[in-house]
Residue frames as qw, qx, qy, qz and C-alpha x, y, z in Angstrom:
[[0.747, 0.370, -0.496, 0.244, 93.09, 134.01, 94.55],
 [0.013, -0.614, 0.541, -0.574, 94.05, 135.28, 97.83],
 [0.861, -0.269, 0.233, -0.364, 91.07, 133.18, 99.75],
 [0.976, 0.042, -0.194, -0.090, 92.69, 130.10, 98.13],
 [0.335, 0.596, -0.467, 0.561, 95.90, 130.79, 99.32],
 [0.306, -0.500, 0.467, -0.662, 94.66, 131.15, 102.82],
 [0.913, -0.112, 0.209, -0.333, 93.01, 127.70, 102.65],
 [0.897, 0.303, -0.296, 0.125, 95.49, 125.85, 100.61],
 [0.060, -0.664, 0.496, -0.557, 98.13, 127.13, 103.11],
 [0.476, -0.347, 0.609, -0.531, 97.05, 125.41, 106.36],
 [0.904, 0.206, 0.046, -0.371, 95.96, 122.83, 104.49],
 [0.446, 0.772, -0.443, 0.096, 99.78, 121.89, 103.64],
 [0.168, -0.564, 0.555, -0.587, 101.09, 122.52, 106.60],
 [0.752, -0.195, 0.487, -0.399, 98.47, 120.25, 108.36],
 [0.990, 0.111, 0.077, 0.047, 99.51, 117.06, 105.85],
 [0.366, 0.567, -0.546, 0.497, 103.35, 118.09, 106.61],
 [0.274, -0.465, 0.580, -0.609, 102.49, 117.79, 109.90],
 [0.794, -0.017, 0.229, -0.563, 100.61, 115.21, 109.64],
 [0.756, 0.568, -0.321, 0.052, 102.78, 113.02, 107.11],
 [0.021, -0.746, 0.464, -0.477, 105.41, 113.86, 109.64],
 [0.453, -0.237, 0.630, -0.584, 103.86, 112.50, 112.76],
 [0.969, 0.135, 0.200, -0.046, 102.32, 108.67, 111.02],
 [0.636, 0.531, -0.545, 0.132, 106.14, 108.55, 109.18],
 [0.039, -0.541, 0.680, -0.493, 107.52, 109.03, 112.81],
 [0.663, -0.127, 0.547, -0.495, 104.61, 106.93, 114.76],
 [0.854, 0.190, 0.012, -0.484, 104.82, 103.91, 112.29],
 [0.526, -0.437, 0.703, 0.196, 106.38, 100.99, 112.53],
 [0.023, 0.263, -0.876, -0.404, 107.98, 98.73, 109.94],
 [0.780, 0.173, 0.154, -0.581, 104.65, 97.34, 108.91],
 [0.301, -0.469, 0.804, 0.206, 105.07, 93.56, 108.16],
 [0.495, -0.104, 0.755, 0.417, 104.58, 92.30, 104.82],
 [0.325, 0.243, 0.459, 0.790, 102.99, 93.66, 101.98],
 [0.094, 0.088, -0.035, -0.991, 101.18, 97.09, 101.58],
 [0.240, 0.423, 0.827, -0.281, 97.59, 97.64, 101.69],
 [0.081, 0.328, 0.563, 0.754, 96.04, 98.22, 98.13],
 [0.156, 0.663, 0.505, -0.530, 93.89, 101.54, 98.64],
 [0.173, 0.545, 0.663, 0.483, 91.73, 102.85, 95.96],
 [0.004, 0.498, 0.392, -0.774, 90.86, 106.66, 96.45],
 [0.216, 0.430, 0.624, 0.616, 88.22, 107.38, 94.14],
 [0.089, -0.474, -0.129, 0.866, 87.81, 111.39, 94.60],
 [0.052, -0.667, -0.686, 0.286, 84.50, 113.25, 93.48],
 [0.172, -0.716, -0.114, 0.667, 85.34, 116.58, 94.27],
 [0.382, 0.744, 0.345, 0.425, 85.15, 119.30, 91.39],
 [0.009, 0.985, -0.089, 0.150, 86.06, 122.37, 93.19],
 [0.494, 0.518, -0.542, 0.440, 90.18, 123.31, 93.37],
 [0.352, -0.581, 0.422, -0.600, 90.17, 123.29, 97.29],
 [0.941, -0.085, 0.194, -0.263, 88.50, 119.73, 97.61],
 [0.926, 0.298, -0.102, 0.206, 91.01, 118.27, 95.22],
 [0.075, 0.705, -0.464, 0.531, 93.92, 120.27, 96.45],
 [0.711, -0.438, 0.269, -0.480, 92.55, 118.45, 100.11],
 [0.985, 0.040, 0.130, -0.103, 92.53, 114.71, 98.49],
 [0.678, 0.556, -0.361, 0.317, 95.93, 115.18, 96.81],
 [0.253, -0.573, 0.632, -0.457, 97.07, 116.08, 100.59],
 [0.870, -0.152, 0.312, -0.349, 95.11, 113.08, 101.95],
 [0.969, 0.238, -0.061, -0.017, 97.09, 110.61, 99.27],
 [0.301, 0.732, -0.418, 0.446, 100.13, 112.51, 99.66],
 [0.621, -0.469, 0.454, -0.434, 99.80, 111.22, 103.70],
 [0.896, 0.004, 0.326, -0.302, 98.90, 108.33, 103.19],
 [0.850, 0.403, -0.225, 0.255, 101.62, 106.93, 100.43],
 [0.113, 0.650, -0.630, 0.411, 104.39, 108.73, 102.90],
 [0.591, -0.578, 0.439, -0.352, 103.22, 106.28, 105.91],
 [0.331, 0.343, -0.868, -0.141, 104.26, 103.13, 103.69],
 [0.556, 0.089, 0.803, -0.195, 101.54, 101.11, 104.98],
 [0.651, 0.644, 0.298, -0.271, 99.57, 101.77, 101.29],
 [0.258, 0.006, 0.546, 0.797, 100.11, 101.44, 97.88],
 [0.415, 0.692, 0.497, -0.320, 97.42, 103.78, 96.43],
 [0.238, 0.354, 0.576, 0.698, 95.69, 104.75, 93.13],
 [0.131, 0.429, 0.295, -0.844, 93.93, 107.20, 92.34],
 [0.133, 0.335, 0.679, 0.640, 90.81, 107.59, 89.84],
 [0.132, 0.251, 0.361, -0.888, 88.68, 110.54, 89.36],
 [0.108, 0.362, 0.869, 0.321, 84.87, 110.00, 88.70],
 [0.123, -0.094, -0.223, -0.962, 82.72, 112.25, 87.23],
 [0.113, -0.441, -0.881, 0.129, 79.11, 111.80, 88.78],
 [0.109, -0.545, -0.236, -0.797, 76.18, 113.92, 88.79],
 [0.663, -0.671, 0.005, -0.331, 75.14, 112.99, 92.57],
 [0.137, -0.478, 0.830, -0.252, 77.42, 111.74, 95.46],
 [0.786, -0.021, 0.452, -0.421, 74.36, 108.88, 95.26],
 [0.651, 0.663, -0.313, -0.198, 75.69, 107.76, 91.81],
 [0.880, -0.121, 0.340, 0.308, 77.98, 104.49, 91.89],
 [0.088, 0.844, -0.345, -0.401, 81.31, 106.23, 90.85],
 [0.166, -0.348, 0.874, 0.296, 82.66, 103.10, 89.20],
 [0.685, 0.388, 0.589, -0.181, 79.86, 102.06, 87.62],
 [0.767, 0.625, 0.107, -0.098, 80.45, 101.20, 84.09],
 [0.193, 0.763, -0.617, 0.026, 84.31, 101.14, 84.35],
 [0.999, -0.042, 0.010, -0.019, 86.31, 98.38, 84.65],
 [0.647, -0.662, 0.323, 0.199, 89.45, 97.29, 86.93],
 [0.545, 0.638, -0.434, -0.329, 92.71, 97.06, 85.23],
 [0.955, 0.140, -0.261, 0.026, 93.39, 93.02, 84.24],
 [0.610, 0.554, -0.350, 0.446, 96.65, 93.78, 85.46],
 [0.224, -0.500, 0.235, -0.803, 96.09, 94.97, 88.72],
 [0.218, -0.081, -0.818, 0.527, 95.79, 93.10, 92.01],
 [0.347, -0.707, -0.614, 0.060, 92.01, 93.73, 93.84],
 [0.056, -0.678, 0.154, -0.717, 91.88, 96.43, 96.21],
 [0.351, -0.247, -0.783, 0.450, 91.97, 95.83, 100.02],
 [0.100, -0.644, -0.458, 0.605, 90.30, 99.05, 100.72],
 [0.122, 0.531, 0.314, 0.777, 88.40, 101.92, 98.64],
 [0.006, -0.418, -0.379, 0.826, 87.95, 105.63, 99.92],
 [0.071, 0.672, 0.694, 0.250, 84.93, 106.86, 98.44],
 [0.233, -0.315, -0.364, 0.845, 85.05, 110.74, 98.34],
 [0.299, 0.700, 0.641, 0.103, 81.75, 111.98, 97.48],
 [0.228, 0.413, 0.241, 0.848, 81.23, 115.07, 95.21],
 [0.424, -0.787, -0.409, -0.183, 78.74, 116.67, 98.14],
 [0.634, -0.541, -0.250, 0.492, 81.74, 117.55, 100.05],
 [0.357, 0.270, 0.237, 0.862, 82.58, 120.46, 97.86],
 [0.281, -0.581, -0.287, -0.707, 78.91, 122.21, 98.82],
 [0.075, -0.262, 0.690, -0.670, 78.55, 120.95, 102.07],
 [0.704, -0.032, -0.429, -0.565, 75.83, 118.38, 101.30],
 [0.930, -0.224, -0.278, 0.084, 77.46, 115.64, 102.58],
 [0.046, -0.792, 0.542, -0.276, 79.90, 115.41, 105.43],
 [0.755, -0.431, 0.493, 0.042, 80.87, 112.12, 105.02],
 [0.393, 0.492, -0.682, -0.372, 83.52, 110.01, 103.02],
 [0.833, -0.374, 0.311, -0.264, 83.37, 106.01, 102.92],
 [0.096, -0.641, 0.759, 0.070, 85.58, 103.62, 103.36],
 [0.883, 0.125, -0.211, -0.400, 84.88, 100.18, 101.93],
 [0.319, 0.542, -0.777, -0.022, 86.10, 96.83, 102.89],
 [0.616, -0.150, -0.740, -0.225, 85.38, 93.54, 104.11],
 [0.394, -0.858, -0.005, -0.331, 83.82, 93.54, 107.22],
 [0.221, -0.719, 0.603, -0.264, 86.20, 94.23, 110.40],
 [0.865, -0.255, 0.420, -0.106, 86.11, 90.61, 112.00],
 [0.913, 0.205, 0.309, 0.169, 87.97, 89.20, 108.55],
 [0.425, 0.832, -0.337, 0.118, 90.72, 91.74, 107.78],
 [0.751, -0.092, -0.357, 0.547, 93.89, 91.16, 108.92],
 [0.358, -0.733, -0.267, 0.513, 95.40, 93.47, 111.38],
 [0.323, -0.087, 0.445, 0.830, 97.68, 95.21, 108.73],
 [0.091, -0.502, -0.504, -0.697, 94.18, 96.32, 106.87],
 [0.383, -0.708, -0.515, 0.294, 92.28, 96.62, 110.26],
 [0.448, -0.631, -0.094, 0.626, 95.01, 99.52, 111.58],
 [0.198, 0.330, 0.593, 0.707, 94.87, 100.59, 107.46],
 [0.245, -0.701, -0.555, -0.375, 91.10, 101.77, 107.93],
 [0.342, -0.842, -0.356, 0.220, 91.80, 103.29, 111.23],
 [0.427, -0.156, 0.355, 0.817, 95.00, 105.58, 109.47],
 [0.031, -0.491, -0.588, -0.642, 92.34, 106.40, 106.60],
 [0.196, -0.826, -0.456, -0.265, 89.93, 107.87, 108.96],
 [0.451, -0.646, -0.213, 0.578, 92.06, 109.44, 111.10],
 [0.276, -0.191, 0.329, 0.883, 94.01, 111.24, 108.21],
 [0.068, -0.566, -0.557, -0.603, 90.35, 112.29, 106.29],
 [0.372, -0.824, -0.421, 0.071, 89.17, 113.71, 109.61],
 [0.362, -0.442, 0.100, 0.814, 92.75, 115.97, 109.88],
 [0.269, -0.023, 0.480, 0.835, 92.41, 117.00, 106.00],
 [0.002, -0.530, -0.367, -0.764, 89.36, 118.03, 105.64],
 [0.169, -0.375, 0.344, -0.844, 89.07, 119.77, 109.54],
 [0.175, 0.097, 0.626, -0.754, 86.57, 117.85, 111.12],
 [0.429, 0.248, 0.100, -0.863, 83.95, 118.38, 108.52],
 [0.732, 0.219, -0.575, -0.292, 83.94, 115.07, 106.93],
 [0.741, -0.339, 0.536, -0.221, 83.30, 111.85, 108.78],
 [0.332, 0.208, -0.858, -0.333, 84.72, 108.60, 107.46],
 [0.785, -0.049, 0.253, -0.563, 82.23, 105.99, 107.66],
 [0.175, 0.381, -0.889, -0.186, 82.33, 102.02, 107.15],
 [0.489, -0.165, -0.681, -0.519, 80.70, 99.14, 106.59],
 [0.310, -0.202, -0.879, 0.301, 80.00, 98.65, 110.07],
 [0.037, -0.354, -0.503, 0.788, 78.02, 101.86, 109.84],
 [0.549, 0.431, -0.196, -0.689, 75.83, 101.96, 106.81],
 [0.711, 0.221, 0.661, -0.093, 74.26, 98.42, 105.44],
 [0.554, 0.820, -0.019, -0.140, 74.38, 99.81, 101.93],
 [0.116, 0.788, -0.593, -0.116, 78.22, 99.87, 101.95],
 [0.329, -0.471, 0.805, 0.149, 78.38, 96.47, 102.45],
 [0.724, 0.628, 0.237, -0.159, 76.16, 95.73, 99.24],
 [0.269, 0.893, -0.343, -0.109, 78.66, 98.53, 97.40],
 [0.132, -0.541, 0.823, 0.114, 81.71, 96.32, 98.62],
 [0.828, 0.237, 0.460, -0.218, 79.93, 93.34, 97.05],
 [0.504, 0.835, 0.060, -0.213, 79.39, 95.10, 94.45],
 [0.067, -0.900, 0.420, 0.093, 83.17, 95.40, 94.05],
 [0.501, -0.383, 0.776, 0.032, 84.16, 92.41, 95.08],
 [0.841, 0.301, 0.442, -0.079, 81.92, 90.73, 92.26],
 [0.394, 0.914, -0.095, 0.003, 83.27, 93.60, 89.37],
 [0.879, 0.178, 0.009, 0.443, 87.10, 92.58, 90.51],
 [0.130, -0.844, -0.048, -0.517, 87.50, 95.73, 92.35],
 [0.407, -0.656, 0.506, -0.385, 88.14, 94.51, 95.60],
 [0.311, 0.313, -0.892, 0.099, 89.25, 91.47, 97.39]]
């Protein structure tokens, strides 16, 4: 109990500090919030402890409105949303984080960020995606990369994928 203490600790701290310093460095962001989807993997208390920081950021900087859904997968290779379905009610997504379950073992040391490609967001989502990766690289030290579609052909299938399912926008 003590280890987790010593990790969940600094782990706080850094998205207080961190929460802090994007409330302070963000402007009035003009007009509506960018819908982010964090769909979180993780299995061990540390990882999820991590992501709850990471959403906890990220809803304080008022550029996002995020959800959260957790998906039970036997590989990080596993579409996590496969076989679910968006609620009717619910607006698209402008952006999904994608935190694979590998980051718990140290399998994988990336997360990914989905969305249409750069050239066609608007700034408001553009400066979104760079927030998201900045604040996953603080929370989980360094040891996770974010990635995007401009760096993996496959994601921009996945965001198809999304876009067809009523997922994204």
């Amino acid at each position: 109990m003590g280890t987790i203490r010593c990790h969940l600790a600094p782990i706080l701290v850094l998205a207080a500090l961190v929460l802090g310093v994007v409330v302070n460095a963000q402007s009035e962001a003009a007009g509506e919030a960018v819908r982010l989807l964090v769909v979180d993997e993780t299995k061990t208390f540390l990882s999820t402890m991590r992501v709850g920081g990471l959403v906890g950021v990220l809803k304080g900087s008022g550029l996002f409105h995020v959800d959260v859904v957790f998906a039970d997968v036997k590989s990080s290779w596993n579409d996590p949303l496969a076989g679910e379905e968006p609620s009717p009610d619910l607006e698209p997504y402008d952006l999904v984080l994608l935190i694979p379950r590998g980051i718990d073992d140290g399998s994988i040391d990336w997360a990914c960020i989905l969305s249409d490609e750069p050239r066609l967001l608007s700034a408001h989502a553009s400066s979104g995606i760079d927030l998201v990766a900045q604040v996953v690289s603080q929370v989980f030290e360094g040891n996770v990369r974010p990635i995007g579609v401009h760096d993996d052909l496959l994601l921009g299938f996945l965001y198809e994928v999304y876009v067809m399912e009523g997922w994204m926008r």
